[in-house]
C-alpha positions as CSV (number, residue, x, y, z in Angstrom):
1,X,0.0,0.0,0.0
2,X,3.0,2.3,0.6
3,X,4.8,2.0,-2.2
4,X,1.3,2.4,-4.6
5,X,1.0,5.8,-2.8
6,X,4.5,6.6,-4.0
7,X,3.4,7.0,-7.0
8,X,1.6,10.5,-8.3
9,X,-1.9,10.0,-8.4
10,X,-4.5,12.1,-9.5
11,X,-7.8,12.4,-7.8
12,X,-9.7,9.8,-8.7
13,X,-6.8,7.2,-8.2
14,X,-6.2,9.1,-5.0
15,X,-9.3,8.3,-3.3
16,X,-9.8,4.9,-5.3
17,X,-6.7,4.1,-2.8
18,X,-8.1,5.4,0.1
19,X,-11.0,3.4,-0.2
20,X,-9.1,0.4,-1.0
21,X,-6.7,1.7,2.1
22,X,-10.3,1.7,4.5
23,X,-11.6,-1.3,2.8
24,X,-8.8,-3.4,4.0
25,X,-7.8,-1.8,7.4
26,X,-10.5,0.1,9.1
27,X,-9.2,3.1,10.8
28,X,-6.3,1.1,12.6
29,X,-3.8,-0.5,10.5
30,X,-1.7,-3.7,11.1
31,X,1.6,-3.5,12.6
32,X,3.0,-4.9,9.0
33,X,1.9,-1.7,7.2
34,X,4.8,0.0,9.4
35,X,3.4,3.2,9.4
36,X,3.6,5.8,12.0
37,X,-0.3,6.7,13.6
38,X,-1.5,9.9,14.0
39,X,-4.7,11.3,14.8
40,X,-5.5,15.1,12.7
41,X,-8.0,17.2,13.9
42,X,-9.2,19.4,11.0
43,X,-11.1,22.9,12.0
44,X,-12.0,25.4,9.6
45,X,-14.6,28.2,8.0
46,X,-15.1,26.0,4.5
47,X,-15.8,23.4,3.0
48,X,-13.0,20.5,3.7
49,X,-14.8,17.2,3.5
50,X,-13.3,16.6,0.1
51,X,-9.4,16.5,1.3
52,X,-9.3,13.5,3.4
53,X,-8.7,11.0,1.1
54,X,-5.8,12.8,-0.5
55,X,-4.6,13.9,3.2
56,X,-4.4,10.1,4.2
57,X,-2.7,9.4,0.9
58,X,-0.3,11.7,1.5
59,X,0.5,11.0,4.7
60,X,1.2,7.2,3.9
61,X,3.3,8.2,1.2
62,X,5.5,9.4,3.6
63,X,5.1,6.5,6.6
64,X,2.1,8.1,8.1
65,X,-1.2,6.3,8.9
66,X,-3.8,9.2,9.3
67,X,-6.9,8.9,11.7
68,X,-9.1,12.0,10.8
69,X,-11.7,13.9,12.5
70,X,-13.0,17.1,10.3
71,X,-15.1,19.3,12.2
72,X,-18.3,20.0,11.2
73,X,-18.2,23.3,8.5
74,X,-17.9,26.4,9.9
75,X,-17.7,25.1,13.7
76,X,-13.9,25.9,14.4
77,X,-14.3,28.3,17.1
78,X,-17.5,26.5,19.2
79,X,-15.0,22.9,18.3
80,X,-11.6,24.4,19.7
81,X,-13.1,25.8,23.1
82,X,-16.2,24.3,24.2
83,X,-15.5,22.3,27.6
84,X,-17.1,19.1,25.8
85,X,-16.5,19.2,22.4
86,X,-16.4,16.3,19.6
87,X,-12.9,17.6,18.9
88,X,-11.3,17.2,22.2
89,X,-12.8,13.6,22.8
90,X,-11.4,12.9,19.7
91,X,-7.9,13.4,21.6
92,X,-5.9,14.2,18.2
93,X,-2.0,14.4,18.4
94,X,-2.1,17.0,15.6
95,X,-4.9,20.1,14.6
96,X,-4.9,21.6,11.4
97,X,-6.9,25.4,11.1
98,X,-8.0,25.6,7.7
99,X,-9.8,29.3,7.6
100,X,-10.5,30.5,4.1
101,X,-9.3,33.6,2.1
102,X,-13.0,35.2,1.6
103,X,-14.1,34.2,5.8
104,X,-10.4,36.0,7.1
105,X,-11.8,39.1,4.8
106,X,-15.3,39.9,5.1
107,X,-14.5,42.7,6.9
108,X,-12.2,44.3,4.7
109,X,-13.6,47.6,3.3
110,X,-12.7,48.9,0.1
111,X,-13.1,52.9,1.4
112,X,-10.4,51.8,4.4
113,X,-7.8,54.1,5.0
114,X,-3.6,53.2,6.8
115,X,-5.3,53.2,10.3
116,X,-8.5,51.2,9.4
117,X,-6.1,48.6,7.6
118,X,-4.0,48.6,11.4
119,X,-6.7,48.1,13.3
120,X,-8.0,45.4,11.9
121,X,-5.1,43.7,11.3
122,X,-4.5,43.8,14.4
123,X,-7.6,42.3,15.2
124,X,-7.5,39.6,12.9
125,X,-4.5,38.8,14.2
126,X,-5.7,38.5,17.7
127,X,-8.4,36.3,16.9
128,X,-6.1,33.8,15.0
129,X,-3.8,33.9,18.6
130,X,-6.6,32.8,20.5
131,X,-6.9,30.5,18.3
132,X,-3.7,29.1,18.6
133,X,-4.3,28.8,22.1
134,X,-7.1,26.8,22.6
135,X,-5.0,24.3,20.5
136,X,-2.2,24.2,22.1
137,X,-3.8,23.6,25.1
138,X,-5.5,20.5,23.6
139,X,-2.4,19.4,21.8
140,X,1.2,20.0,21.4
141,X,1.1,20.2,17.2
142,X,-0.7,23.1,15.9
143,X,-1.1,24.0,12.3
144,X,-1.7,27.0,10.8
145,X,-2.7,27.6,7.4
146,X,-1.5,30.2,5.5
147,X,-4.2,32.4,2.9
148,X,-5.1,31.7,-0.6
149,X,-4.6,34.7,-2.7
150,X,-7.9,34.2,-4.3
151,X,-9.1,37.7,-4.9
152,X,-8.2,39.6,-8.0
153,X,-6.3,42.6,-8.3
154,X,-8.1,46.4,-8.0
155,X,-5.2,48.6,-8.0
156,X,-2.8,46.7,-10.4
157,X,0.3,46.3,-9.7
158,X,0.9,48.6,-6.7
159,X,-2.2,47.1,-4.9
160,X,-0.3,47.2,-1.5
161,X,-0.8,50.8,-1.2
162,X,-4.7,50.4,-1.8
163,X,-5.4,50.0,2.2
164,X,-8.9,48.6,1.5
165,X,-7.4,45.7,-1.1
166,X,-8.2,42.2,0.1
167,X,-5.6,41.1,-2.0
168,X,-3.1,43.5,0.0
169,X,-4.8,42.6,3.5
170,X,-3.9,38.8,3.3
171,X,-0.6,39.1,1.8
172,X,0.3,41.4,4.9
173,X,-1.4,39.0,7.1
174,X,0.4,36.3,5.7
175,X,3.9,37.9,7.0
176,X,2.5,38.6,10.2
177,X,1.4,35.2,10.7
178,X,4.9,33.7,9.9
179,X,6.5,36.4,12.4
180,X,4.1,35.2,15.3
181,X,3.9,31.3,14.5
182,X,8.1,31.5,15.5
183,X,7.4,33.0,18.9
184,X,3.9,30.8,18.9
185,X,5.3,27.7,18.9
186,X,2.8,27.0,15.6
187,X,3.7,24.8,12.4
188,X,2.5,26.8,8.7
189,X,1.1,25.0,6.4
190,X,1.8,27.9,3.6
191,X,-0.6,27.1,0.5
192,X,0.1,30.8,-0.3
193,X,3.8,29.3,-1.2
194,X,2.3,26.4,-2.9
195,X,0.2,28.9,-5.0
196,X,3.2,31.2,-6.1
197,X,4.8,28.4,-7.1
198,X,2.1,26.3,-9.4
199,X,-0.2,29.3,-9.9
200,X,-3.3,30.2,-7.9
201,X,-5.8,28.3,-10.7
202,X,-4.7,24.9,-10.4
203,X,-5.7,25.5,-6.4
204,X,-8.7,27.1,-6.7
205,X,-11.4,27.5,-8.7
206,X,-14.1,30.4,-8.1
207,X,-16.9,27.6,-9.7
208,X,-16.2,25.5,-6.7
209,X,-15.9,27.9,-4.3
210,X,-19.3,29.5,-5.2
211,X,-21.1,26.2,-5.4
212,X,-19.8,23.9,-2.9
213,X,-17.3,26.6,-0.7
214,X,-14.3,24.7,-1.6
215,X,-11.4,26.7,-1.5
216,X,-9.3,23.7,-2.3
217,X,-10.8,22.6,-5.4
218,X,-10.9,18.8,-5.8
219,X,-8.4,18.2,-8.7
220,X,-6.1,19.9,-6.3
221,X,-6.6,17.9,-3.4
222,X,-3.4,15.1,-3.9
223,X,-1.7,18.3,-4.1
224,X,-2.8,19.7,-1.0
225,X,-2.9,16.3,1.1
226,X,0.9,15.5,0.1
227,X,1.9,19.4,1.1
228,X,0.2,18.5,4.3
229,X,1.4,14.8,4.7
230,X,5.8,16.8,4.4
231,X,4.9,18.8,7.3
232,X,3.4,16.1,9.4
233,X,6.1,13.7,8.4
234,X,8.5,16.5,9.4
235,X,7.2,16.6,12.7
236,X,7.8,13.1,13.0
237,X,11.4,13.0,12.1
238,X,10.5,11.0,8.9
239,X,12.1,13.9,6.6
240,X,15.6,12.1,4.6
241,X,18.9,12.7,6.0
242,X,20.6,12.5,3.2
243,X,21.3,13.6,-0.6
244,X,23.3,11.2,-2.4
245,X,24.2,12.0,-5.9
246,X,25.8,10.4,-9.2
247,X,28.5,12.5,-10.9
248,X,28.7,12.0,-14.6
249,X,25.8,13.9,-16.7
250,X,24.1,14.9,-12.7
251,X,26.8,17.1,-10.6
252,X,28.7,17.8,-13.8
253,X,27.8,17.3,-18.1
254,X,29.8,14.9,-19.8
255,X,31.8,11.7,-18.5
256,X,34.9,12.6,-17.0
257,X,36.5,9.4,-17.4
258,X,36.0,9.9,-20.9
259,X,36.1,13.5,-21.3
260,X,38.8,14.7,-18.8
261,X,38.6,17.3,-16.1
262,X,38.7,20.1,-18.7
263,X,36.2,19.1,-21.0
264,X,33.5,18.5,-18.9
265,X,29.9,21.0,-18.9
266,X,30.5,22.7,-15.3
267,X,29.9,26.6,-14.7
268,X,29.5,29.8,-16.2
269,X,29.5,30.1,-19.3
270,X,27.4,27.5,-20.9
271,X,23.9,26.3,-20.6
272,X,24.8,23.1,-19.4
273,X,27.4,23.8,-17.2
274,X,25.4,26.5,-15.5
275,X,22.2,23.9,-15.2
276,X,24.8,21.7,-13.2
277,X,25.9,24.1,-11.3
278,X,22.7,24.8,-10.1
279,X,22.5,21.5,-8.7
280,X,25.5,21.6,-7.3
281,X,24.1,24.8,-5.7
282,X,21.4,23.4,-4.2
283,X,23.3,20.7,-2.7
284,X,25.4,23.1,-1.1
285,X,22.6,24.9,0.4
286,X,20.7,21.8,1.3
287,X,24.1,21.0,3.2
288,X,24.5,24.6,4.8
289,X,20.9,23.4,6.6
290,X,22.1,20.1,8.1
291,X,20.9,17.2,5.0
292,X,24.4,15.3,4.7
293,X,25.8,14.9,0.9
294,X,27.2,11.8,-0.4
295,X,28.5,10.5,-3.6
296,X,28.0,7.5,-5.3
297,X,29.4,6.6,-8.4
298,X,31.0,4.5,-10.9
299,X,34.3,6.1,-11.9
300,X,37.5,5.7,-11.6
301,X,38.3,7.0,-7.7
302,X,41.7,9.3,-8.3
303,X,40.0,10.7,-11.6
304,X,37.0,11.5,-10.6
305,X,38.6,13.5,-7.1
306,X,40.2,15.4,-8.9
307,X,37.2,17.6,-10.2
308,X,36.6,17.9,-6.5
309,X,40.2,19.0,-5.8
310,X,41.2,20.7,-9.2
311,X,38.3,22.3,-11.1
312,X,37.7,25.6,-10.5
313,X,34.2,25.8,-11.0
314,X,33.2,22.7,-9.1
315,X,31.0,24.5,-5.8
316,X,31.2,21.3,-3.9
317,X,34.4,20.1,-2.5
318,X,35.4,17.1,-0.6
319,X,34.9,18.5,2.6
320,X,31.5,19.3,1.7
321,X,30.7,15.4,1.3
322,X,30.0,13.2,3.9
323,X,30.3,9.4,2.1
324,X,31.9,8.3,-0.9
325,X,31.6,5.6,-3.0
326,X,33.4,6.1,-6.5
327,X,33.9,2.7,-7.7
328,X,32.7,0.5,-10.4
329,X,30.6,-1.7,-8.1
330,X,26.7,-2.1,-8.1
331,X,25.3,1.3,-6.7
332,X,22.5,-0.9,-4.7
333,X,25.7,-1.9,-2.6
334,X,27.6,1.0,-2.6
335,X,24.0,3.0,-1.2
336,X,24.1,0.3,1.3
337,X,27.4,0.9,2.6
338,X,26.3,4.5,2.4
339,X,23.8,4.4,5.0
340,X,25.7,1.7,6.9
341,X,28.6,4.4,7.5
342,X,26.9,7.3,8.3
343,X,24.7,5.1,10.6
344,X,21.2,6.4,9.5
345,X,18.2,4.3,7.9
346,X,17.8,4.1,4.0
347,X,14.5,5.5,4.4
348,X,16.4,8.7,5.6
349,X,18.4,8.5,1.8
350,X,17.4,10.2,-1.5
351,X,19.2,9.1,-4.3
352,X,19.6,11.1,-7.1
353,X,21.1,10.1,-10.6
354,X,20.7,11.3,-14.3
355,X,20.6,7.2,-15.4
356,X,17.2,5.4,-15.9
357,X,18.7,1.7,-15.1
358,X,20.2,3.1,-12.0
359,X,17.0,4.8,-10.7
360,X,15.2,1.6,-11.7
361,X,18.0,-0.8,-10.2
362,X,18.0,1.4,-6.6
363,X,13.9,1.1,-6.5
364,X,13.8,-2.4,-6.7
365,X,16.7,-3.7,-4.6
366,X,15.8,-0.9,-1.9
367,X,12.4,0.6,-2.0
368,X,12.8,2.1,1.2
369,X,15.4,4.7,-0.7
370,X,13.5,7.7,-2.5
371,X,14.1,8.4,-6.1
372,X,13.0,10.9,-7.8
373,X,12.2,10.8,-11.4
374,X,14.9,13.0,-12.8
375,X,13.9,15.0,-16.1
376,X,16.1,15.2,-19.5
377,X,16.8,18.8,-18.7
378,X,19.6,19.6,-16.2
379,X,18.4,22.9,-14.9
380,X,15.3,20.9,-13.5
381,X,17.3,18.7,-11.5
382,X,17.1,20.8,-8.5
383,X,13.4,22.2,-8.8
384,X,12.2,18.2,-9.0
385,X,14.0,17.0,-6.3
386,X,12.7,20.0,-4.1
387,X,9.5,19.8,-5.1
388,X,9.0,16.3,-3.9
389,X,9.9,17.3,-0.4
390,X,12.0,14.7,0.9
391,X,13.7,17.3,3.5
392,X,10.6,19.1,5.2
393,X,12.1,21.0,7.9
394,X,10.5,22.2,10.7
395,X,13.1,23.7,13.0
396,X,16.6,24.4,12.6
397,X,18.9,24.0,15.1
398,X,22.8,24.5,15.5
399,X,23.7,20.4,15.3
400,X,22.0,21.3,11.7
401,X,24.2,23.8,10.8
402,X,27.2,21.8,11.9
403,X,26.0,18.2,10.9
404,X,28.0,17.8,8.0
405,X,31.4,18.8,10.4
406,X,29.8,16.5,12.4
407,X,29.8,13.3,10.3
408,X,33.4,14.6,9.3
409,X,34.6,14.5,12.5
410,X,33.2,10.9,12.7
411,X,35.2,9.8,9.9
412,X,38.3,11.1,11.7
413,X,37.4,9.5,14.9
414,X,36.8,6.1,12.5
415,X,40.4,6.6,11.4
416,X,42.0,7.0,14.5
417,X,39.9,4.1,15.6
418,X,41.3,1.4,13.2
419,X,45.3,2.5,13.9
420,X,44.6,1.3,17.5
421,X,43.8,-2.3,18.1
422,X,42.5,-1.8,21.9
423,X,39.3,-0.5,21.8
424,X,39.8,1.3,25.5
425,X,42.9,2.7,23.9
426,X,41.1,4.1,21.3
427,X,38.3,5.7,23.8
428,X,41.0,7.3,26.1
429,X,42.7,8.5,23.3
430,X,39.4,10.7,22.2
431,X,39.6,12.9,25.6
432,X,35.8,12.5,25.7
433,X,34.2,15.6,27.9
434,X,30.5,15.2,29.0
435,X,28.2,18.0,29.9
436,X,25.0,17.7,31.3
437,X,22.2,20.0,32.8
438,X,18.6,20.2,33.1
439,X,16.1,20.7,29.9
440,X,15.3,24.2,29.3
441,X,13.7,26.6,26.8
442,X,17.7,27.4,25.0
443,X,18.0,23.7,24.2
444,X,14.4,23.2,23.6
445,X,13.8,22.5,19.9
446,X,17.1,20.5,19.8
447,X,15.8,18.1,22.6
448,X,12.6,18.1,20.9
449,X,13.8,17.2,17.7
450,X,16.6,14.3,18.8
451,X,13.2,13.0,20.8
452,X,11.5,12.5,17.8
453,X,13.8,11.2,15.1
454,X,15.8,9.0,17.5
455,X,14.8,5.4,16.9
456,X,17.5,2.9,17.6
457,X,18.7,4.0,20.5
458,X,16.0,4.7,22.2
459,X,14.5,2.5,25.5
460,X,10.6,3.8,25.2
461,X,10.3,5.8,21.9
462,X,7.7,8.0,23.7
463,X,7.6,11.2,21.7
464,X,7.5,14.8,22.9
465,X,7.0,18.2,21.6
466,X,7.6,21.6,22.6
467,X,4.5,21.8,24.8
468,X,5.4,18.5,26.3
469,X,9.3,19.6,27.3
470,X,8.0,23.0,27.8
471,X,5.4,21.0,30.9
472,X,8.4,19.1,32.0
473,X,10.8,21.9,32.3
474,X,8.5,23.1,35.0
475,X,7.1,20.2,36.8
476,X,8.0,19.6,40.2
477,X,7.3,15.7,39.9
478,X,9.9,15.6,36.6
479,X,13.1,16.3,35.9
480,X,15.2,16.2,32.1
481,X,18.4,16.1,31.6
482,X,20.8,16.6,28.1
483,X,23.8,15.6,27.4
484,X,26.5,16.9,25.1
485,X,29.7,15.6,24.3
486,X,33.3,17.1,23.1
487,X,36.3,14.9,22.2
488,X,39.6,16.1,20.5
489,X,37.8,15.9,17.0
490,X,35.7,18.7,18.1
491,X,31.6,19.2,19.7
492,X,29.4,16.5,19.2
493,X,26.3,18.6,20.2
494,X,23.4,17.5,22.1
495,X,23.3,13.8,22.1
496,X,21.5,12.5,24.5
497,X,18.2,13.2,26.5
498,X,17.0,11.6,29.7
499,X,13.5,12.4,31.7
500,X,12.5,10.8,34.5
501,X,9.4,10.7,36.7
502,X,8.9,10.6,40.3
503,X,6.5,7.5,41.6
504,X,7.1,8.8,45.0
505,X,9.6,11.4,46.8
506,X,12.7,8.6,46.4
507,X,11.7,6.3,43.4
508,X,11.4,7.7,39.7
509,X,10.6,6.0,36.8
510,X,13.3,6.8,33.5
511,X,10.3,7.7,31.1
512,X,12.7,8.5,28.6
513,X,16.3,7.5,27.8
514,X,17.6,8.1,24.1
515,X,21.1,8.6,22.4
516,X,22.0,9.8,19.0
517,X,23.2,6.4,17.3
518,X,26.3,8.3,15.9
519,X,28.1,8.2,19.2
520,X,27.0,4.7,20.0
521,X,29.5,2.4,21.5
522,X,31.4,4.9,23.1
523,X,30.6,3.8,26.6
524,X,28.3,6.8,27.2
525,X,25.8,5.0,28.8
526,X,28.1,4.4,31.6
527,X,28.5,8.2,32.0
528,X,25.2,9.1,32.2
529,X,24.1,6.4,34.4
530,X,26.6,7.8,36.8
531,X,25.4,11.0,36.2
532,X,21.9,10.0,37.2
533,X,23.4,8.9,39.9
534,X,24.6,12.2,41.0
535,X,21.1,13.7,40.0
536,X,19.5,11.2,42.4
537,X,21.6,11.8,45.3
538,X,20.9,15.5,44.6
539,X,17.1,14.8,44.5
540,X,17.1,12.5,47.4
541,X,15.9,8.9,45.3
542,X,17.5,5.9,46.3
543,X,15.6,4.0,43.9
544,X,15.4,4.6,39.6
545,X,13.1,2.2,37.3
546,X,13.6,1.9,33.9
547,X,11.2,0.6,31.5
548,X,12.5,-1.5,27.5
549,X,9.4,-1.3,25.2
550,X,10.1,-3.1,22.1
551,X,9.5,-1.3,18.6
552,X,11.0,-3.0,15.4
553,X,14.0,-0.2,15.5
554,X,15.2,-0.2,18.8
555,X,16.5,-3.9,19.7
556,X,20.1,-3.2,19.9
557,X,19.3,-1.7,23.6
558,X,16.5,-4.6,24.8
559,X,19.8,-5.6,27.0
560,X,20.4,-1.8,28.0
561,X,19.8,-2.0,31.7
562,X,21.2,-5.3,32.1
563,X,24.2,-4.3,31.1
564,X,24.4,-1.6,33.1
565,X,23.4,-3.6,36.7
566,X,19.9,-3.4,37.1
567,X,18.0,-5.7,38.3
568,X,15.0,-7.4,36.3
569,X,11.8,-6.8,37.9
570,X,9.3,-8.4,35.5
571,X,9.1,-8.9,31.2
572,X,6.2,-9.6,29.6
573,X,5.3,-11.6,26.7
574,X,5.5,-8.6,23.9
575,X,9.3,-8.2,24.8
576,X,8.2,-5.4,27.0
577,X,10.4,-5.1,30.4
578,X,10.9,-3.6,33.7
579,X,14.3,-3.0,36.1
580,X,15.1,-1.5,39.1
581,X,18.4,0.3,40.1
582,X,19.3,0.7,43.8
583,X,21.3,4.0,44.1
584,X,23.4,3.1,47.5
585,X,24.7,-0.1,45.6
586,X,25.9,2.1,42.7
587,X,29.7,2.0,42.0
588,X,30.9,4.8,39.8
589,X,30.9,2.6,36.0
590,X,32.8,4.9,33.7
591,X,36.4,5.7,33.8
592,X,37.0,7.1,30.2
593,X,34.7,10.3,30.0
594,X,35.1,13.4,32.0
595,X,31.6,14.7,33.3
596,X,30.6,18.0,33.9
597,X,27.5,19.5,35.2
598,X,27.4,22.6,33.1
């Protein structure tokens, strides 16, 4: 079922699937579909009965299973604060508000003047706030939708200084909005993007809208639900990780095996070389926001380097890459070993090359790899891998802006590690620092983010957001900790987060224990046990229990607390366990990694 809704389907197909989708699973789906649950809330002022089957659709396509409930039209408002409502029994994990252009506007006047626009501005603005609020205080993942910029022009082209334009009113409220939702802690699902970029028409239709009030037209649903189904995915931490690209005829024109470093199309100058360049562009950028680049290719090693080293109108360089494989070897393999080094899933992996049999080749052997159907034309390389949305973003962090440093610093750690054959050796020789402090609003979106992306290492994969942390920096019966780590390669980041619960004033339960896979085997579980430790004595518990719920990820750390000394209390038949850790029989387990309560 996944892999037909990786296909683009139109309308019709899209909701001949969803049936089929409801037909064959009901509202839950089996654990063999392995897709991620979520329950939408939809609110709005129009018409939105018609999106559902594209929304679920779309969300599959990207390992989502959607439960929806749409509010009855018009009802947002009496659905998002009355005490009892349908909408808060539904208990979603995710609300969408979905107000339309001509509602937002109905009081814009034409005969308005600076101070009238203002005001009501202002007021709109308000509204939209205490919208926001009542949401958030139902659950932790709010989306706003931007406007449609359905109405037609008055004043031509300088209809912003026409006060009384509708046109001019939602394009400044559309700015405001994206200013607020930062400091709102609300999600944007901008359809006035989507329109500037495939044209207002082919999202709405004034036939529709003035016989059904549907904003969205119905063609334009897939469209819609698979803008939709990027953000939630997002959320999620189901975005890809990582670009990896061919060479020949995709970073550069021509075969430089064949053609030498000189001859091949790369730069200014030509067409060709300029439409590579552009990809080579956007790789660059995608890199500057924390996707990791790789290579994969079958060339000759030293030859192909050496456009990385020598040409001087090649963007990327080899410090901008993160994996390669330049070999002649199947690229099904080479991927593999891709994903294996930088230790992330294939499902976190977009593949890009200019070649049909490799695209085809990459599908079959690893479906779980996105691959975009590249076009003849060079210069559309970039605009169709972007518009697929493989790297929905939702925050930004600084690990993001350093992750490809990161993953370099990795290989250099991997380097030192084979030239020593003891592995405690090798871990002394990384001067390993480890600093840890309570959660708090400066670490917030980082800590949310590992929470929900981290899979492998992770003991209950309970997910959080900011509203959740936000709750826990401030409870009296919870306390978080994160953990960074520095070593003589350099600063790790935030790798680590830890929440525990208090059962009673000297027992707490470890809710949550997760560590980013990339410093795995590093014996940093040691550390931070003994860093709870410290935290309990400070705290006054004498007893922690930790809790292993199995997911199909997460088995390399079912033997976690074992390891570690605690004692099994109970394990049930799903795999599911329990342990218990006696602080005054605690002997300090780490002896390679300074910690520092920062």
């Amino acid at each position: 079922m996944i892999e037909l809704a990786q296909f683009q389907l139109d309308q019709v197909q899209t909701a001949q699937l969803d049936k089929l989708l409801l037909k064959s699973f009901g509202e839950v789906p089996p654990k063999t579909l392995e897709a991620k649950p979520i329950r939408l809330a939809i609110v709005g002022s129009s018409t939105l009965s018609h999106l559902s089957s594209s929304i679920r659709v779309g969300a599959l396509r990207r390992g989502i299973w959607i439960e929806i409930y749409q509010a009855p039209y018009g009802s947002y408002l009496f659905e998002l604060t009355a005490q009892n409502s349908d909408l808060k029994a539904f208990l979603p994990d995710a609300i969408l508000i979905s107000l339309d252009a001509p509602y937002i506007t109905k009081e814009v006047k034409s005969d308005w003047d600076l101070s009238d626009l203002s005001t009501n501005l202002d007021k709109t603005l308000s509204h939209l706030k205490q919208c926001w609020l009542h949401a958030n205080s139902i659950c932790g993942h709010v989306i706003q939708q931007t406007f449609l910029p359905v109405f037609p022009s008055v004043f031509g082209q300088n209809e912003h200084r026409l006060p009384g334009s509708k046109a001019g009113f939602l394009t400044t409220l559309n700015a405001r909005i994206r200013h607020e939702a930062d400091t709102g802690n609300i999600d944007l699902l901008t359809i006035d993007s989507l329109a500037l970029e495939i044209g207002v028409p082919n999202l709405y239709s004034p036939l529709f809208w003035h016989t059904g009030k549907q904003e969205i037209k119905p063609t334009a649903a897939p469209i819609y639900g698979d803008f939709l189904g990027r953000l939630l995915a997002a959320k999620q931490g189901l975005s890809a990780k990582c670009l990896v690209l061919d060479l020949d005829n995709t970073l550069w024109g021509g075969v430089i095996g064949d053609d030498g470093i000189d001859n091949i199309a790369l730069g200014l100058g030509s067409p060709d070389g300029e439409a590579h360049l552009g990809l080579q562009q956007y790789a660059a950028e995608m890199a500057g926001r924390g996707v990791l680049l790789a290579i994969c290719s079958k060339n000759n090693e030293k030859t192909a380097l050496a456009a990385f080293d020598e040409h001087p109108e090649m963007l990327l360089r080899r410090e901008d890459i993160s994996s390669f494989r330049i070999n002649w070897r199947d690229k099904v393999e080479n991927i593999s070993q891709i994903a294996e080094e930088l230790n992330i899933g294939l499902n976190s992996l977009v593949f890009v090359d200019d070649n049909p049999y490799e695209r085809e080749l990459v599908r079959k052997y690893l479906p779980m790899v996105s691959v975009p159907e590249l076009p003849d034309e060079p210069a559309l390389f970039a605009k169709t891998i972007a518009d697929a949305g493989y790297f929905e973003g939702i925050h930004f962090s600084t690990e993001d802006r350093n992750r490809t440093n990161l993953y370099k610093a990795d290989r250099q750690r991997a380097r030192s590690k084979e030239a020593l054959l003891d592995m405690t050796d090798y871990l002394q020789s990384l001067q390993m620092v480890m600093n840890y402090n309570y959660l708090d609003q400066r670490n917030r979106k980082r800590v949310v983010q590992l929470i929900n992306k981290t899979n492998q290492f992770n003991l209950t994969t309970r997910r959080y957001n900011d509203n959740d942390i936000s709750k826990i920096e401030n409870s009296p019966d919870v306390f978080g900790l994160h953990f960074r780590l520095q070593d003589r390669f350099g600063d790790n980041g935030l790798i680590s987060v830890v929440i525990c619960r208090k059962n009673t004033p000297d027992t707490a339960t470890i809710d949550t224990w997760l560590m980013s896979c990339r410093v795995a085997n590093r014996k940093l579980e040691e550390a931070i046990l003994d860093a709870l430790v410290l935290e309990a004595k400070r705290q006054g518990i004498d007893t922690y229990i930790g809790e292993y719920h199995p997911t199909k990820a997460n088995d390399v750390v079912e033997n976690h607390y074992l390891r570690l000394g605690f004692d099994n209390l109970l394990k049930s038949e799903n795999g599911s366990s329990q342990w218990q850790y006696k602080i005054n029989r605690h002997t300090q387990k780490n002896s390679l990694i300074t910690i520092a309560k920062s």
